[in-house]
N, C-alpha and C positions, 0 to 999 in steps of 0.2 A: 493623501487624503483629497488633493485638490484634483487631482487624476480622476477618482472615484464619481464626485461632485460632477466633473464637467461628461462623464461616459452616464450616469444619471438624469442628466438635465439632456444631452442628445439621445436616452434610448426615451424618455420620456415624452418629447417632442415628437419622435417618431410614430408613436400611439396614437397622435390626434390624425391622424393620417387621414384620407377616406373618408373625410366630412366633405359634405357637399352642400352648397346650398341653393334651393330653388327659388327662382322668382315668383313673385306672385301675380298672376294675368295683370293684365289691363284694368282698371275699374269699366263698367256698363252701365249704362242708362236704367235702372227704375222706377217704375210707376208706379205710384198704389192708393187705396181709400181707404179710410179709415172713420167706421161708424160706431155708436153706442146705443144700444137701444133704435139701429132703425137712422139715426138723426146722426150726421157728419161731424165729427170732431177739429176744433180748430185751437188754433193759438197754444200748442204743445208742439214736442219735439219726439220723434221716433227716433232710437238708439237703434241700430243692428249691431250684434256681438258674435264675431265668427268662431263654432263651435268644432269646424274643422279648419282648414286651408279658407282664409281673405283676411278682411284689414276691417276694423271699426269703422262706422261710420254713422252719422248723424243729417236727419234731414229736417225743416221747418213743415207740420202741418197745419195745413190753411184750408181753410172751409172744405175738411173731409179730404182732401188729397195734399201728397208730397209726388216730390222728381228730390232724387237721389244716385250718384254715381259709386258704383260696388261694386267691387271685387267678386266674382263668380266665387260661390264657395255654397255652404251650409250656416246660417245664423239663426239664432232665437233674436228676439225682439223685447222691445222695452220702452215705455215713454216716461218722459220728464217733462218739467216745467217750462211754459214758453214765455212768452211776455204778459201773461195772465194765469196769475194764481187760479184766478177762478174757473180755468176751461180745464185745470190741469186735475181740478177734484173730479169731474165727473169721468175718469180715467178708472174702473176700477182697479182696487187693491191687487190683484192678481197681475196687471199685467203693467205693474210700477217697475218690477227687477224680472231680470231675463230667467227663463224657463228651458231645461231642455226637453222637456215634454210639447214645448213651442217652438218648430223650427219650419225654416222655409229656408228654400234651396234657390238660391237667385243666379237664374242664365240668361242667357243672353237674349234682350225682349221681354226679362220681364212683367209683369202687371199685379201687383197683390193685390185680393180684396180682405183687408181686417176688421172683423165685426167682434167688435167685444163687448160680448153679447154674456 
């Protein structure tokens, strides 16, 4: 029985074989605006959420622009609350939780402009 168990536990071990795992780039420099109606949004926080290959990341925005370092990849986007409740209401409803009908593709250089509009 104990024979069994351990020829079990070695053909099953063997199965995991052939996993690999890949790193994920460098993070990159980002830049971006971010307006509502026309007028620069500040004192909130932009979330990127990778919907393929990168890593999470969060940036401070301040009068209408963030700098943020990200992982090359595919994200939708998202904002939260910053140190003012009240910059964070005029944030429409639609663009409070990630979207994947909202995505942006961040390589290397590059510069969003968000109008949520």
């Amino acid at each position: 029985m104990m024979r069994n168990l351990c020829l079990v536990i070695v053909l099953a071990s063997m199965g995991c074989g052939g996993v690999s795992i890949t790193p994920n780039p460098d993070p990159i420099p980002v830049t971006g605006k971010v307006t509502v109606g026309g007028k620069p949004v500040t004192d909130v926080k932009i979330n990127f959420q990778a919907t393929e290959i990168g890593l999470p990341a969060v940036a401070d925005v301040k009068d209408g622009a963030f700098t943020a370092n990200i992982v090359p990849g595919k994200y939708t986007y998202y904002f939260t609350e910053g140190k003012k409740q009240t910059s964070f209401k005029s944030i429409p409803e639609a663009y409070r939780i990630g979207s994947l009908d909202r995505q942006k593709e961040i390589t290397d250089g590059a510069s969003l402009e968000l109008a949520l509009d």
